[in-house]
C-alpha positions in Angstrom: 38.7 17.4 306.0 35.9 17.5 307.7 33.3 15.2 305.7 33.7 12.4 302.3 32.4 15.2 299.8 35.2 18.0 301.0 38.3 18.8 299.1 41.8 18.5 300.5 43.6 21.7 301.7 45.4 23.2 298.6 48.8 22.6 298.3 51.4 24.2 295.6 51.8 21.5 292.8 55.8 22.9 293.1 58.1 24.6 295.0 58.3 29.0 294.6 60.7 29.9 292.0 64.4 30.3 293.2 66.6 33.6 292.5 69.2 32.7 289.8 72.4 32.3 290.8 73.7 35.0 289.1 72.7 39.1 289.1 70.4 40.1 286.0 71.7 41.8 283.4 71.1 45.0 282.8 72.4 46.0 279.4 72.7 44.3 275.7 76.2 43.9 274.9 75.5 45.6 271.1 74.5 48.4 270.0 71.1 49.7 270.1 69.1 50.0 266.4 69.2 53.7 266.2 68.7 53.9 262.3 67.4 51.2 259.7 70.2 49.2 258.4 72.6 50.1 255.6 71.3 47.6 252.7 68.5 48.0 251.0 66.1 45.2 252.3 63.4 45.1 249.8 64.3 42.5 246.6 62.6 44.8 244.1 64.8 48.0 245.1 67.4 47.7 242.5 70.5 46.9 244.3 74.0 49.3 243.6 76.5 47.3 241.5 79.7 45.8 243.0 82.8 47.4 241.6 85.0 44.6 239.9 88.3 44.7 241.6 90.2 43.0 238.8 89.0 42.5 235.5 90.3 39.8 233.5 93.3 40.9 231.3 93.4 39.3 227.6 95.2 36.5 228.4 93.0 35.7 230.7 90.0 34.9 227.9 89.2 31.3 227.1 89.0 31.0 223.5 85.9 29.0 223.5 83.4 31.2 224.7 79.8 30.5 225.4 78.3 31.8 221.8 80.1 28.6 220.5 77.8 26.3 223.5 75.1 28.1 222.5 75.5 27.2 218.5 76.0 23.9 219.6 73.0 23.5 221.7 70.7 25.3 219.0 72.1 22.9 216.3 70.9 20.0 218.9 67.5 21.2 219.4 67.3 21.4 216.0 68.4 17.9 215.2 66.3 16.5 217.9 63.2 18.6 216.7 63.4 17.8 213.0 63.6 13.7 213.9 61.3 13.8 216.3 58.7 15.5 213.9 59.6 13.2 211.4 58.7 10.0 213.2 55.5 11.6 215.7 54.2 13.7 212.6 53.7 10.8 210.3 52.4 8.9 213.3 49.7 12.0 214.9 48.9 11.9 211.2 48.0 8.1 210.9 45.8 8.5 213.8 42.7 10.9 212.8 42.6 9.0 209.5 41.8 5.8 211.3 39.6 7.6 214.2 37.4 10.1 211.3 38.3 8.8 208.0 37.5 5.1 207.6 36.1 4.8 204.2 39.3 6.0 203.1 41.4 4.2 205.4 39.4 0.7 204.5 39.2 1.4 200.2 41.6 -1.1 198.6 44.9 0.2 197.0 45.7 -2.8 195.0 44.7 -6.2 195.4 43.7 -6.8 199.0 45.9 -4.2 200.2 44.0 -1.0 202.1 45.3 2.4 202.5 44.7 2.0 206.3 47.1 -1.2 205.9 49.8 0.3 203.8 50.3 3.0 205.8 50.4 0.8 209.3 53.3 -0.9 207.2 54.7 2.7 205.6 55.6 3.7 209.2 58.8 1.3 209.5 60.2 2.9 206.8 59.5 6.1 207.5 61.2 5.4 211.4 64.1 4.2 210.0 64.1 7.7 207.9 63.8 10.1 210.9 66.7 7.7 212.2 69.1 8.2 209.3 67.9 11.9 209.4 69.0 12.0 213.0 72.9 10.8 212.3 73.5 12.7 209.2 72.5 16.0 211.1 74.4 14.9 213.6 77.4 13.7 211.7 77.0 17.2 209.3 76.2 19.8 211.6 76.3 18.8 215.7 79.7 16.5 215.4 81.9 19.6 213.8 80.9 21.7 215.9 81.2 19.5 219.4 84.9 18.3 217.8 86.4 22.4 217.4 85.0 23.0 221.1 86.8 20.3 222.3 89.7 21.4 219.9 89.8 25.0 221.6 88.9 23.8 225.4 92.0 21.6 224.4 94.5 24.5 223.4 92.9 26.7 226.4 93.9 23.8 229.1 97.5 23.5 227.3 98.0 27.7 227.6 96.7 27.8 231.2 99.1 24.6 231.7 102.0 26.6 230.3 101.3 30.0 232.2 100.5 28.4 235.4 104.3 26.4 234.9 105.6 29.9 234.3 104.4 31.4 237.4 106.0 28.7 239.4 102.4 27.3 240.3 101.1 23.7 241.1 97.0 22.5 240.3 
């Protein structure tokens, strides 16, 4: 350094890399890609089906099988839809004649009384109808069919039971 504006001599910021310990390796231990692989890669190639290696035998079979779920869940949309149209209809109904209809929700029905009032008060009633249409379909339709599912997933754990006893196994 032979004046205040020089730089100091260079110096390496670390010491020069070491040799590792141990020798480099020279070859992969698998196999070289010599071909593209055996399954078909691409999701929209359809894909070869698996053969089943034991199909179920007879005995096998639950007796309730899904078509009786899916009765059961149609006849529970339906009983949900049909209430809940029941109650919202009425009330999406009651709306637009207040909002573009006011002469006729303001004439008078009797008395004092206006439409627009009587059928503010008509929509207790006709909740407490969508709610009693609600348990009867439920009661009629959804309950019969829930109670001879349970009946047959009932009989189908009794038979497993009674076949699994007979093979000598434990669950």
């Amino acid at each position: 350094m032979t004046d205040a504006f020089s730089s100091p001599p260079h110096r390496r910021p670390y010491p020069p890399p070491r040799q590792p310990p141990y020798p480099p390796r020279t070859s992969s231990p698998y196999p070289p890609h010599t071909s593209s692989p055996s399954y078909r890669t691409y999701p929209w190639v359809p894909q070869d089906p698996d053969p089943d290696p034991d199909p179920p035998g007879p005995r096998d079979t639950p007796l309730g099988h899904h078509s009786d779920l899916r009765v059961l869940r149609s006849a529970y949309r339906r009983q949900r839809r049909v209430a809940t149209l029941t109650a919202l209809g009425y009330f999406v109904l009651f709306l637009p004649l207040s909002a573009f209809a006011p002469s006729f929700m303001t004439s008078e029905v009797t008395g004092g009384l206006s439409t627009g009032l009587l059928l503010g008060l008509l929509q207790l009633p006709v909740m407490c109808l969508a709610i009693w249409l609600y348990e009867y379909t439920a009661r009629h339709r959804v309950d019969p069919l829930a109670d001879r599912i349970r009946e047959l997933a009932a009989v189908d754990a009794r038979r497993n039971t009674r076949r699994d006893a007979g093979r000598g196994a434990v669950r």
